[in-house]
N, C-alpha and C positions, 0 to 999 in steps of 0.2 A: 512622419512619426512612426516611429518605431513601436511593430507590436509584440515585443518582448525582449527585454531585455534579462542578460546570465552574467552570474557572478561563477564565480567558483565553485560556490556552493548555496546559490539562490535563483530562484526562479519567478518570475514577476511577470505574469498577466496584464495586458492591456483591456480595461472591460469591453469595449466595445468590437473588439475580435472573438469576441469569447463567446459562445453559446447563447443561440437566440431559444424564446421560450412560447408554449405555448399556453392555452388559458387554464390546463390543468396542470400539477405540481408535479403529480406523480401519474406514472401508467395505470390506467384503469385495470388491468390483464395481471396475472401471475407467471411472472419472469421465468423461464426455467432454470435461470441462475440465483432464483432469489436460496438463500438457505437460513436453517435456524442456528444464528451465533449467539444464544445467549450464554454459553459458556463460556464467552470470550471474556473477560472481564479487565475491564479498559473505562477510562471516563476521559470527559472533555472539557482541558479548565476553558474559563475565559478571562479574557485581558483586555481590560476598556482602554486600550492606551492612549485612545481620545479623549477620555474622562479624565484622565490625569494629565492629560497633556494640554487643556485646555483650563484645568484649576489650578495652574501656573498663575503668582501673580507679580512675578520679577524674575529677570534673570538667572537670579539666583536659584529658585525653583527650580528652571529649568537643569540647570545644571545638576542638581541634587537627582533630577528624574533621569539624566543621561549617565548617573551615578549608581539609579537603583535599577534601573532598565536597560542596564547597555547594549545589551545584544538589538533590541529591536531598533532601539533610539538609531544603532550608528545605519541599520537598514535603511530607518527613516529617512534620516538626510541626507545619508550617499546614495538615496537611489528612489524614492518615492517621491521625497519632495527637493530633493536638490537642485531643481533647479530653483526654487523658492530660497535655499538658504545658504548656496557655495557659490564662492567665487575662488578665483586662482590665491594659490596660498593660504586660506583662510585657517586661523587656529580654531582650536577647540571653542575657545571663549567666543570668535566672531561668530561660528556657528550659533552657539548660544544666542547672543543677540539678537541674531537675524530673525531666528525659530520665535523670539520672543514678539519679536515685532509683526512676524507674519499671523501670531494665534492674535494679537492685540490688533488687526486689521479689522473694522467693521464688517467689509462683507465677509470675511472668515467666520466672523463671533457667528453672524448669523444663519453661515451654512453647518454651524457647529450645533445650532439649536434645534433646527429643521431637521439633524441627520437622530439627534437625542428624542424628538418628536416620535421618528419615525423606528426609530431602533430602541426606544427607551428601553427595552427586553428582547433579550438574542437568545434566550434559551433556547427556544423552537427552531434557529436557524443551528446552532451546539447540536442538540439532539441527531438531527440528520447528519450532520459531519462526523456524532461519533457514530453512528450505525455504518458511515461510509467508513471506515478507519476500520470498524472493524473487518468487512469485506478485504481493505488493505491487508491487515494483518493474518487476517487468513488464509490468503494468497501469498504474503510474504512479511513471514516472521520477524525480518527483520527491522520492519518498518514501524513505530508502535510511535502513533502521531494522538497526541493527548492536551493540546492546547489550540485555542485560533484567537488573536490579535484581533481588535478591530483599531481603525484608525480612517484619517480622513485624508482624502490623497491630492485635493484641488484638481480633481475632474482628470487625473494621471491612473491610476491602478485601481482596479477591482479586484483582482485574488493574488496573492501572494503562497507561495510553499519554499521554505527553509530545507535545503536538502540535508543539511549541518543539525541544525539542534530539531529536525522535522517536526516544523509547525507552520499551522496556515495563518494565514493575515488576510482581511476582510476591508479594500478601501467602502465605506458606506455611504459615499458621496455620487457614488458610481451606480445603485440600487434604488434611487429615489422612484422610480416611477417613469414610464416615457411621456406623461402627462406633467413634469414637472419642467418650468419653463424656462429654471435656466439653462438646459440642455440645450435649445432652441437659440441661442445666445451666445454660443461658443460657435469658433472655428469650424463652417462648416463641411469644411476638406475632411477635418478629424470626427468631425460628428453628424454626417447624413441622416437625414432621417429614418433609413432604414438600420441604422444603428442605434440610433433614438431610444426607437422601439424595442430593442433588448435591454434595456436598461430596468428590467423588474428584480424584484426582491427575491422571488423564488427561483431568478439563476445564478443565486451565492453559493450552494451546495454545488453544483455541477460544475462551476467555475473551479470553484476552489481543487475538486476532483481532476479536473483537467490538469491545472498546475501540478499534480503529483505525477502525473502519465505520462507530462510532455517530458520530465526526468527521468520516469522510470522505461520508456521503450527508448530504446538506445537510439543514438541518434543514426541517420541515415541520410549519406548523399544519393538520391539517385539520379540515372543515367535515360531513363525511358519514364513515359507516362504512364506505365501497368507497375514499371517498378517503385513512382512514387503514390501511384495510387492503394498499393499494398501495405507500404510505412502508415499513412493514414491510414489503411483500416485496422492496422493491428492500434493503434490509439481509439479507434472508438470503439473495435472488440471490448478493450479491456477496460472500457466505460459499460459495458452491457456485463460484467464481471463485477464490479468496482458498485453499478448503480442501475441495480436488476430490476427495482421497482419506479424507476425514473424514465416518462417517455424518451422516446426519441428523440424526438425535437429538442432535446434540452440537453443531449450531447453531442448532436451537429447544430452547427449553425444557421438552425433555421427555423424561420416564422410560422406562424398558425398556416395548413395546408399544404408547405412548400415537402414535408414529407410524404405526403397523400400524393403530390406532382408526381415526386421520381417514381415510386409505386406505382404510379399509373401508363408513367411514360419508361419502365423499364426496360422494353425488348426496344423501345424507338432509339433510345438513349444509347445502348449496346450496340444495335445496329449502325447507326451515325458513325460510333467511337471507329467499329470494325470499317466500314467504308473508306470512310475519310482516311483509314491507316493512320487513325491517331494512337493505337494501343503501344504502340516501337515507338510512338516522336522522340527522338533526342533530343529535339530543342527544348532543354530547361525551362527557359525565360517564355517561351511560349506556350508550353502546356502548362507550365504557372498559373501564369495572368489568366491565360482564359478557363482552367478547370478546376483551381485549386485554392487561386485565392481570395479571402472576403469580398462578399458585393453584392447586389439586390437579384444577381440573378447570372446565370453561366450563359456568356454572352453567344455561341454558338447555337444555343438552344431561343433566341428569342426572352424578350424581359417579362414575359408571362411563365417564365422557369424557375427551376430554384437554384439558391447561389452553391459552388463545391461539389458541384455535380461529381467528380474527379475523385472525391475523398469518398460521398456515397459508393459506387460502383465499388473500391477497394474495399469498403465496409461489408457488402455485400459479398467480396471472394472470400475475404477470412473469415465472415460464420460459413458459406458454404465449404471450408477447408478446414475447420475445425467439427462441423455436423460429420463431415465423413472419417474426418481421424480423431475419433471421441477418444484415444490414449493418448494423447498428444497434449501437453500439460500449456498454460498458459509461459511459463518461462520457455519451452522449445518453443516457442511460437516465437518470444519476444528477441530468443537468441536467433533463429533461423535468417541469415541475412539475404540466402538466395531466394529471391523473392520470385524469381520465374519459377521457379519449382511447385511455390506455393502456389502459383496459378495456376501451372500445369494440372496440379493435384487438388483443386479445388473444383474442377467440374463446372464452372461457371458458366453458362451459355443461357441465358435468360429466353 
């Protein structure tokens, strides 16, 4: 399973790749990025689209909703829940149907009730998305992101960002709790337990914030493991820009402690990389797997580690390469493609 899928002009999170969480919401500590935007003036609609997509009661409804909604509606089916409602050639109308038959499924009604249970009120979750927007938009004017969707994804998508009409979307099915049991019950290739476990409520803001960074830092092939571990940290720099009052833990991927691991195992970690002459690997697929992508733990380091060792360390060069070039704006950072440079010039030696 693919953990994300791009349109043209959409960007679509898989939840359970996305930012594990710890037992606080926000950083206890005062951010040196935090700032006073109340000048900013910006609001955050919301849009139940599972509320109305669920008070469908024919067809025909449907249709009227893909009438009055279409921009999200056609997201919906061609890409959140499509595999639920397309098949090869399918019209307009069969989509209809399908859609209708899938909200008319029992266990649907009932993950439909349980997500209204639990979400009955999103203000408090709006609230944090618009203080993160504003951070966006102060950072880059041109982004002025003023709505978030929610919607129910059948256990596919947790955050969605619209890079076109820039608006977020919220799957809520995906936020239920790691104590809820039908997580325990899917596919457990796609849903390990240690993925389970990210599945809380308070990493919808952070999620959602991701999905705007993985478009907004340009994309990048790299060639070396210092150069792809750089791309990662300019994406979680500009989460400690974006969400200066939000721990750690909840813009990497990782669990109660496993931030406290790398901090503690810093110069071991360094050391290792240096030794081994893993900081030059060429091997893509190899410094991948073992440093970079999801999993309970960086297999190099022993399963008492923590997972993305590889993207930490680059997180680690780019504040120390921006502590030392304080003129150095967040966009040269995001354009700068030579990434050995930034290493050079980051002073990093733990």
């Amino acid at each position: 399973m693919d953990t994300k899928i791009s349109t043209k002009s959409l960007k679509i999170l898989l939840a359970p790749f996305i930012f594990a969480g710890v037992f606080t919401f926000q950083a206890c500590t005062k951010n040196k990025h935090t700032k006073n935007l109340s000048n900013i003036d910006t609001k955050m609609k919301i849009e139940r689209f599972e509320q109305e997509l669920f008070s469908c009661k024919s067809v025909s409804d449907i249709v009227r909703l893909s009438e009055t909604k279409p921009d999200f509606y056609k997201v919906f089916t061609e890409n959140i829940i499509a595999s639920n409602v397309q098949f090869p050639d399918a019209t307009d109308a069969d989509i209809a149907v399908e859609l209708y038959k899938y909200i008319s499924h029992q266990d649907m009604d009932s993950l439909y009730k349980i997500t209204q249970k639990e979400f009955n009120n999103f203000q408090s979750y709006s609230n944090e998305l618009l203080k993160a927007s504003k951070y966006i938009l102060n950072y880059f004017p041109e982004d002025t992101i003023d709505e978030v969707t929610t919607f129910i994804s059948t256990f596919h998508y947790g955050a969605v960002y619209d890079q076109q009409s820039k608006k977020f979307g919220v799957g809520l099915d995906m936020y239920l709790g790691s104590k809820f049991e039908v997580y325990t019950l899917l596919n457990p290739e796609n849903f390990p337990l240690y993925r389970i476990k990210k599945f809380e409520p308070y990493r919808i803001v952070p999620n959602c914030i991701q999905t705007y960074v993985d478009v907004k830092v340009p994309e990048h092939i790299s060639t070396t493991f210092i150069d792809q571990a750089i791309y990662e940290g300019k994406k979680l720099y500009l989460l400690d820009l974006l969400l200066p009052e939000y721990h750690d833990s909840l813009k990497i991927n990782y669990l109660f402690n496993q931030i406290e691991w790398c901090q503690n195992q810093e110069e071991n970690i360094w050391s290792y990389l240096v030794q081994e002459e893993e900081l030059f690997n060429s091997d893509k697929n190899e410094y991948q797997k073992r440093y970079f992508n999801d999993g309970p733990f960086t297999a190099p380091f022993g399963n008492e580690s923590s997972p993305r060792t590889g993207a930490w360390v680059g997180w680690q060069i780019v504040r120390n390469y921006m502590e030392i070039h304080p003129k150095i704006s967040i966009h040269q950072l995001l354009s700068n493609s030579n990434h050995m440079d930034i290493f050079h010039e980051s002073g990093y030696r733990p």
